[in-house]
N, C-alpha and C positions, 0 to 999 in steps of 0.2 A: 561922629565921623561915620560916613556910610562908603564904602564898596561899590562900585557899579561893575558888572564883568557881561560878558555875552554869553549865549546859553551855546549847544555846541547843535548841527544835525545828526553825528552820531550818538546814539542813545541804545543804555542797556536795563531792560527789564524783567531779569533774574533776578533771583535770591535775594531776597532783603532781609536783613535779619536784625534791621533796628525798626523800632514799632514807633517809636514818637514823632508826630507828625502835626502841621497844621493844613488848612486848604485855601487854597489861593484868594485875595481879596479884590477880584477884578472879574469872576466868573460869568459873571453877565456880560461881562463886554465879551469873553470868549466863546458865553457862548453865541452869542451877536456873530461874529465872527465862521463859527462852525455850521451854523444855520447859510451861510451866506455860501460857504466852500461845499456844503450837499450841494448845490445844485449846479455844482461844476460836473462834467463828464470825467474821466481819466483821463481821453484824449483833452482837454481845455486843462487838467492842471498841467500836463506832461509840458506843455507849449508854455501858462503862465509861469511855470518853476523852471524853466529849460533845463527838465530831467528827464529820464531813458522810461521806457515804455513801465518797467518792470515797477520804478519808484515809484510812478505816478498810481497806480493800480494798488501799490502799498498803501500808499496816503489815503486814496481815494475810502476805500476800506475803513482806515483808521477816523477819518471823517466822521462815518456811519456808526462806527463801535463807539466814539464818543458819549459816554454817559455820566450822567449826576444821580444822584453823589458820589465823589470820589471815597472810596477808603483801601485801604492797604491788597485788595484781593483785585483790582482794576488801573491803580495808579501806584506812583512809587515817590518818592522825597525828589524835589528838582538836583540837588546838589547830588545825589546820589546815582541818579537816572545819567544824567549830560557825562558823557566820556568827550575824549576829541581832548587836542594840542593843550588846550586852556587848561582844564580838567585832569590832562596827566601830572600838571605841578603840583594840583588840591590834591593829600594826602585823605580826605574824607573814608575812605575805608576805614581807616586806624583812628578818627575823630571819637573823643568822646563824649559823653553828655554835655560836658562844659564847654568841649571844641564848638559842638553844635548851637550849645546855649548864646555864645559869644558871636557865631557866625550869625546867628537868628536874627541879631539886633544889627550888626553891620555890614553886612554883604544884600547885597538884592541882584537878581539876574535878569538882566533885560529879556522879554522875551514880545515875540510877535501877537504870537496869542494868546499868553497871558499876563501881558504887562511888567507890573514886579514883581518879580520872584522872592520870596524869602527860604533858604536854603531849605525850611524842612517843611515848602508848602509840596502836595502831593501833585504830578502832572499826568495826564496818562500820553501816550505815545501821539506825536507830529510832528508834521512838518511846515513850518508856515513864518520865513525869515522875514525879518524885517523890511527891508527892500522890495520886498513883493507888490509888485502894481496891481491890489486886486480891488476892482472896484467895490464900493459896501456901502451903507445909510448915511454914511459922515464926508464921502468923498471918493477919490480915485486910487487911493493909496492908504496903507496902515498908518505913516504918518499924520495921513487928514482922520483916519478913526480915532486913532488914540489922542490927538490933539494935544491939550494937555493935560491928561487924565494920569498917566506916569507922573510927570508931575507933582504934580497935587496930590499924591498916594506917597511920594518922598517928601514933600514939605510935611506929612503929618508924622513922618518917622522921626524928622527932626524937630518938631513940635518942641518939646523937652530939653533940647540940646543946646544949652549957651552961646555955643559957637561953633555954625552948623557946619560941615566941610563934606564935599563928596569927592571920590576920590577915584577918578575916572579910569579903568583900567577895560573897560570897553571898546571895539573898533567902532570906528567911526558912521557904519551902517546903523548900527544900536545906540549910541549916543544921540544921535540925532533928534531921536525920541523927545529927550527930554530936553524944554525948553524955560533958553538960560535967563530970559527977562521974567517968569514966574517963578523958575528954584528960588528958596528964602536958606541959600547956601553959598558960599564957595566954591570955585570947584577948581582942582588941582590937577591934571594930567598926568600919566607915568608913563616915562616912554622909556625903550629898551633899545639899544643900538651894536651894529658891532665894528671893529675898526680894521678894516679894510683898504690895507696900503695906505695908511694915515689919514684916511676919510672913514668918519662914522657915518655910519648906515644902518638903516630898520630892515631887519631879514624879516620876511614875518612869520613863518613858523617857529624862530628863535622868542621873535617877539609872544606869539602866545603862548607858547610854554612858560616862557618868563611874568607874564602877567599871572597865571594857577600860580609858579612858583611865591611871588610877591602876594596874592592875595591869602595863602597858605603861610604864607612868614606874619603877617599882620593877626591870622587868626590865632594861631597857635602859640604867639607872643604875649596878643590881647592886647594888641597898641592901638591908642587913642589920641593921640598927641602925632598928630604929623611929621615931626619933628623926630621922631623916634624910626622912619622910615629910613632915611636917609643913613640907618646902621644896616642896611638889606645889602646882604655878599653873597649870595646862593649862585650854584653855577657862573663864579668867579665875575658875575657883576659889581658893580663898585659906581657909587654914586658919583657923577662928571659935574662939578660944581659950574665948569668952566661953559658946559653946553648947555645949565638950565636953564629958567627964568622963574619969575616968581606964579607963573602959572602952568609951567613944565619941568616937572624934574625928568633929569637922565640919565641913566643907570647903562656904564658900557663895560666893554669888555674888550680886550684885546684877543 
């Protein structure tokens, strides 16, 4: 059973004070990728990212500072690094050896420019979402780069696994990625809602805090059985038998 979540654009890279790390298994695509965004201006990302003069000048920067090889004094663990909505539910600070050892094998973080993430590969600072129309070698869009290369980097995770399940707690920008006629898995959705004058509805900053919180109940349980989700009551959610199906469960709330 694998995790899928989104990576956040808020990003902290202070003080690390866990040293166990791996590095990302896609680096050539990104740096494919960072090669392609040098020869953007600031003004051309400000305009492709539709961000203020300030961000675009940031990135633009971080583009350039991009260097290999990563290790602890340049880059930082993804799961550590990503703050934002998602991220305030993963308790990762207080994780420990074992939290990370269990997260290593089941959580992966979509990201744009480096594919799949595994919690403790090292990133250094960007900005580069999914959705981004940037044109590159593969096409017009990150989509058409990464094709099905995400993919095929998760069918080898589950290589091993009798009965592969992914277990999609990613928005829909990021999902997208990965494509459902190649995964050699299941794939199960979790959706969060809340009940508003007797209609359920997706808030969505509820929604992703509640996905951190839900992917932080799986880790720190070390649930592998799907099965065993459906006990998740954090922030007074409660699985809605009545709203799922066998390819969405729904977790509400009043």
């Amino acid at each position: 059973m694998i995790i899928v979540i989104s990576p956040s654009k808020t990003l902290d890279f202070s003080s690390n004070p866990f040293h166990t790390h791996t590095v990302p298994r896609q680096l050539i695509q990104s740096q494919q990728l960072i090669d392609t965004v040098r020869q953007l201006s600031p003004e051309d990302i400000a305009k492709l990212m539709k961000i203020s003069e300030k961000l675009s000048l940031l990135n633009w920067q971080r583009y350039l500072d991009f260097e290999q090889p990563f290790h602890l004094k340049n880059a930082k663990q993804a799961l550590l690094a990503f703050k934002g909505d998602v991220y305030g539910g993963i308790d990762s600070d207080n994780y420990t050896i074992d939290d990370f050892s269990f997260a290593q094998k089941h959580l992966r973080i979509l990201s744009g420019l480096y594919g799949a993430l595994r919690p403790l590969d090292l990133i250094q600072p960007y900005r580069l979402e999914m959705g981004t129309q940037l044109k590159n070698s593969q096409g017009k869009n990150l989509y058409e780069f990464w094709d099905t290369q995400v993919t095929e980097l998760l069918n080898q995770d589950f290589a091993d696994d009798p009965e592969p399940l992914l277990i999609n707690l990613a928005s829909n920008e990021y999902f997208k990625v990965i494509k459902a006629k190649v995964l050699n898995a299941k794939t199960l959705n979790l959706a969060f809602k809340e009940n508003k004058a007797g209609t359920y509805k997706t808030i969505g900053i509820h929604a992703k805090r509640a996905r951190g919180l839900m992917t932080n109940f799986i880790i720190k349980s070390r649930l592998t059985d799907a099965e065993q989700i459906k006990s998740f009551n954090e922030a007074n959610y409660v699985f809605n038998e009545s709203l799922s199906s066998d390819k969405e469960w729904v977790f509400s709330r009043d």
